[in-house]
N, C-alpha and C positions, 0 to 999 in steps of 0.2 A: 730146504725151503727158500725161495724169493725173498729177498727182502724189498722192501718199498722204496721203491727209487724208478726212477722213469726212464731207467734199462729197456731196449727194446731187444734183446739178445735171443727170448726163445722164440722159436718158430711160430710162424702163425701159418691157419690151414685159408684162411681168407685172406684177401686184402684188407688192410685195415678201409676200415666205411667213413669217409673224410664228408663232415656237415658240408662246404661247400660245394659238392660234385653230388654230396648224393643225401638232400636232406632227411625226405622218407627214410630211407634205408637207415640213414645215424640217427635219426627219433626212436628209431624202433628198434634199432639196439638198444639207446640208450633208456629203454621204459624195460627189458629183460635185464639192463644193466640194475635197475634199480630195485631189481626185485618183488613184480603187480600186487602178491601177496602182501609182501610185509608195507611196500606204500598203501593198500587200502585199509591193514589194520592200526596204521597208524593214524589215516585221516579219518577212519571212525572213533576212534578214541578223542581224536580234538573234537568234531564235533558230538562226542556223545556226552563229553566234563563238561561243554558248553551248556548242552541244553539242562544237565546236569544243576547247573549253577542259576541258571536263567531261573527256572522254576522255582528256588526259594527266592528269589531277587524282584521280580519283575510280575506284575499284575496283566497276562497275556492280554490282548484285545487282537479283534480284527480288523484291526487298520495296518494299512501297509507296514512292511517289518514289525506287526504285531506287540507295539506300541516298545521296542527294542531301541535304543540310543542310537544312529549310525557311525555312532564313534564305537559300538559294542563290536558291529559287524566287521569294521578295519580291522579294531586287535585281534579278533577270530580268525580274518583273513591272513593276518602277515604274522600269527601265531602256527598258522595251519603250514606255511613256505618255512619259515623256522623248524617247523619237526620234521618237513619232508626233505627239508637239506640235510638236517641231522639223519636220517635213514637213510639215502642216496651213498651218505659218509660211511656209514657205519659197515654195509653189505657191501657196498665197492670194494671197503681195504679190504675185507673177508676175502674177496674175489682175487684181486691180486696178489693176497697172500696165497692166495689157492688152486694158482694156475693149472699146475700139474696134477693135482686131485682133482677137480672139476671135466680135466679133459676124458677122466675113468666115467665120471657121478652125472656129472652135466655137460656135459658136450655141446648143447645147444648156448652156452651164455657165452655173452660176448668176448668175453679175453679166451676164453678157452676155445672156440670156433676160429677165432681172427678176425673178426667182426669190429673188435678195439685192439689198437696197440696197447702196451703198457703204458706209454707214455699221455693217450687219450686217457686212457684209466686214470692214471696217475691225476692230471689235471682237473678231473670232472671232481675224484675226492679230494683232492688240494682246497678246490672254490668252492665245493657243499659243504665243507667244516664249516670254510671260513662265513660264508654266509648264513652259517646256523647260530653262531654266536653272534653274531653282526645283530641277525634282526632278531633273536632272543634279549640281547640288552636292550633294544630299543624298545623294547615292552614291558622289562621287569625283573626286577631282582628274581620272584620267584622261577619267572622262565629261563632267565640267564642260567639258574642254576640247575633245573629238571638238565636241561641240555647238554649245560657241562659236562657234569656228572656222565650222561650216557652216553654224550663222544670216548668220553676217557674211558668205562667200563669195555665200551666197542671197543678201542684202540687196545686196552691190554686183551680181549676176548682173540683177537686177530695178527696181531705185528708180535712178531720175536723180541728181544729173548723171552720177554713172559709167555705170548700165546697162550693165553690158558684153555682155549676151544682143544689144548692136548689130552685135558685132568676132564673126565665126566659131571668130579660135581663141580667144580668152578665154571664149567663150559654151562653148566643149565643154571646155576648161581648168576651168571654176568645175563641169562636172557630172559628168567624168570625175576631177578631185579629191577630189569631197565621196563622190561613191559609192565609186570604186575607193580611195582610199589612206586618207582621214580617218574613213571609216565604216567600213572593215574593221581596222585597224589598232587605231583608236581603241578599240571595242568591245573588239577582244582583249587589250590592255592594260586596260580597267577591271576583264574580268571574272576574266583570269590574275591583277591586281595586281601587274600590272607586267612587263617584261621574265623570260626570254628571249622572242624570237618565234620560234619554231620554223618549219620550211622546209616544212610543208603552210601553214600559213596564209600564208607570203611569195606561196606557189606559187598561191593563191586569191585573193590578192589582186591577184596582177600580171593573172591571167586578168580579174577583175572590171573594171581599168583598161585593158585595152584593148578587153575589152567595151562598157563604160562610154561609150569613144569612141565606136564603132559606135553605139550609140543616140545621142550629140548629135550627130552628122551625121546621122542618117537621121531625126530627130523632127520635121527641118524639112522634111521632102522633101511632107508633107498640107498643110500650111502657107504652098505658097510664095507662094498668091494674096494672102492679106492682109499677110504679109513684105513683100512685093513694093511694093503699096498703100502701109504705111507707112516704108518706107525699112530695112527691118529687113534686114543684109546678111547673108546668110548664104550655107554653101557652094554649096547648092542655086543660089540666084539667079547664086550669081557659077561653079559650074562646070557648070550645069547637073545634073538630075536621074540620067540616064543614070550620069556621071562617080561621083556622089556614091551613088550604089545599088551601082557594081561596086565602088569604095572600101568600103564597107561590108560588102560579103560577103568580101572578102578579108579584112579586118580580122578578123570573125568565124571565117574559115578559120585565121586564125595563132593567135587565143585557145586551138581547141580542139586544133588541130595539135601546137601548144605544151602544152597539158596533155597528150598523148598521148606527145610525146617527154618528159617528165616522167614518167611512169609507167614508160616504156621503160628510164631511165637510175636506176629505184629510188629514187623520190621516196619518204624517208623515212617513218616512220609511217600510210604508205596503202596499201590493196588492190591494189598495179601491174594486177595484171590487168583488175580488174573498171573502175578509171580510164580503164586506156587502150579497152576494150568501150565502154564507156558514150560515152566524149568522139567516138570515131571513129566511132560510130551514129548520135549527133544532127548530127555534120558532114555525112552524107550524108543525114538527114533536111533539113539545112536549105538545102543546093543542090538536094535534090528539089524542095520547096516555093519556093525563089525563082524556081524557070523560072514558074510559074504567074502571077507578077506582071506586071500590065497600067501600064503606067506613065504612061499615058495616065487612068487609072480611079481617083480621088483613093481612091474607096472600098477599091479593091485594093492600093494604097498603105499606106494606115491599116490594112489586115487584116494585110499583113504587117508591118506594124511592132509592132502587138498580138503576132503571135507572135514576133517579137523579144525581147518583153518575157516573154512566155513559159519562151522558153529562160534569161535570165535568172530565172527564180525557180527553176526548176527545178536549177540548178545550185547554189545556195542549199540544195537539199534535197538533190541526190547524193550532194553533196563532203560531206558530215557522215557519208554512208553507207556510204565508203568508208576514212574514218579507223576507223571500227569494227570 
């Protein structure tokens, strides 16, 4: 495996795509470099602890920013560039640690195409660390430290000698930690300012971590040929695909189940009804859609895991709509 260093030594099948000759073309690497998915779950997660917070805080009106401090909206804003450097950081160094597996799995992202040099790679996660803890301290201990924490979790998930994205349970340990407990919690504590945490966000966070799980077992299910290739052990290889699909939809059946008997037993400060409508609709939306999986068809694999990820954002937007 690579190690991280801004070695320009393997082959690239493109020219590297230089911002000053070709900017379109380096934006649009660099938004595949950052991976569309995991950027929009993460900027719905800021804005969803936001509104989160707002709603025991603040006395809504309809007056411009909804009677909201404009000092609220800055820390949201340079809270929101803070988590999306830390993401940018986190899937880059995965990337160039991953060259050679990527060119099996993904062949469309940038270092693996030639799209970026290493060196361009190298650079962009160099300056999104650094300015994820830059503009995290400048907001707050609590934020400084959600960040912290989930650089370094990323950092040993990706870079040798640890790598732990080697070991199955460390590998969905480092991505059901940063997303379900350190990135919901965390957020809600900078932007409350602190303790208490109230029993909707306990209740949205436990969902998100065992959610969480379901996507690191099932991320590797498109993946297994180049996994396989370079030694990379995951559930998939070691329990087969089949095992690791039904694991996953149960896992997802308990998330929503679980939110549904939450609403049933008057989970505090939420809509019971429209919770438990909403969670017990997409439960039957999502065993509808899983019979349709070819598991044999890497492409039908990757479709359904895109709308895994789906359901994931969308929940990000409900749950704020139902504390209202």
């Amino acid at each position: 495996m690579s190690q991280l260093s801004p070695s320009t030594s393997e082959p690239s099948i493109l020219s590297p795509v230089k911002f000053t000759q070709q900017p379109k073309s380096w934006l649009s690497a660099l938004w595949k470099f950052s991976r569309p998915h995991t950027v929009i779950g993460t900027s719905l997660s800021v804005f969803s602890l936001f509104l989160l917070t707002i709603a025991g805080q603040y006395n809504l009106s309809l007056e411009p920013g909804f009677g909201i401090a404009p000092s609220a909206f800055y820390g949201l804003l340079v809270t929101w560039m803070a988590c999306l450097c830390g993401n940018v950081y986190i899937v880059g160094l995965n990337q160039l640690e991953d060259v050679e597996i990527d060119r099996i799995n993904k062949p469309s992202l940038p270092l693996a195409s030639g799209a970026f040099s290493r060196q361009q790679a190298f650079s962009i996660v160099s300056m999104t660390g650094i300015l994820a803890l830059l503009l995290a301290g400048s907001q707050s201990g609590y934020l400084l430290a959600m960040v912290g924490i989930s650089l370094l979790i990323g950092t040993a998930y990706s870079l040798p000698p640890v790598r732990l994205k080697r070991f199955p349970f460390w590998a969905s340990f480092c991505i059901f930690t940063v997303r379900g407990v350190v990135v919901n919690l965390g957020l809600f504590l900078h932007f409350n300012d602190g303790l208490p945490i109230p029993p909707k966000v306990w209740a949205l966070t436990l969902f998100i971590l065992v959610f969480t799980f379901a996507i690191a077992i099932f991320k590797d299910m498109p993946d297994a040929e180049g996994d396989r290739q370079y030694n990379i052990s995951t559930l998939t290889i070691k329990l087969g695909q089949q095992t690791v699909f039904n694991l996953s939809r149960w896992t997802l059946t308990v998330c929503y189940g679980g939110m549904a008997i939450a609403g049933i037993a008057g989970l505090p400060g939420v809509n019971s009804l429209l919770l438990v409508g909403l969670h017990l609709g997409l439960l039957g939306i999502f065993w509808w859609r899983s019979f349709d999986v070819d598991l044999t068809d890497k492409t039908s694999i990757s479709s359904f895991y895109q709308f895994i990820w789906k359901l994931f954002f969308l929940e990000y937007l409900l749950f704020p709509l139902v504390c209202f």
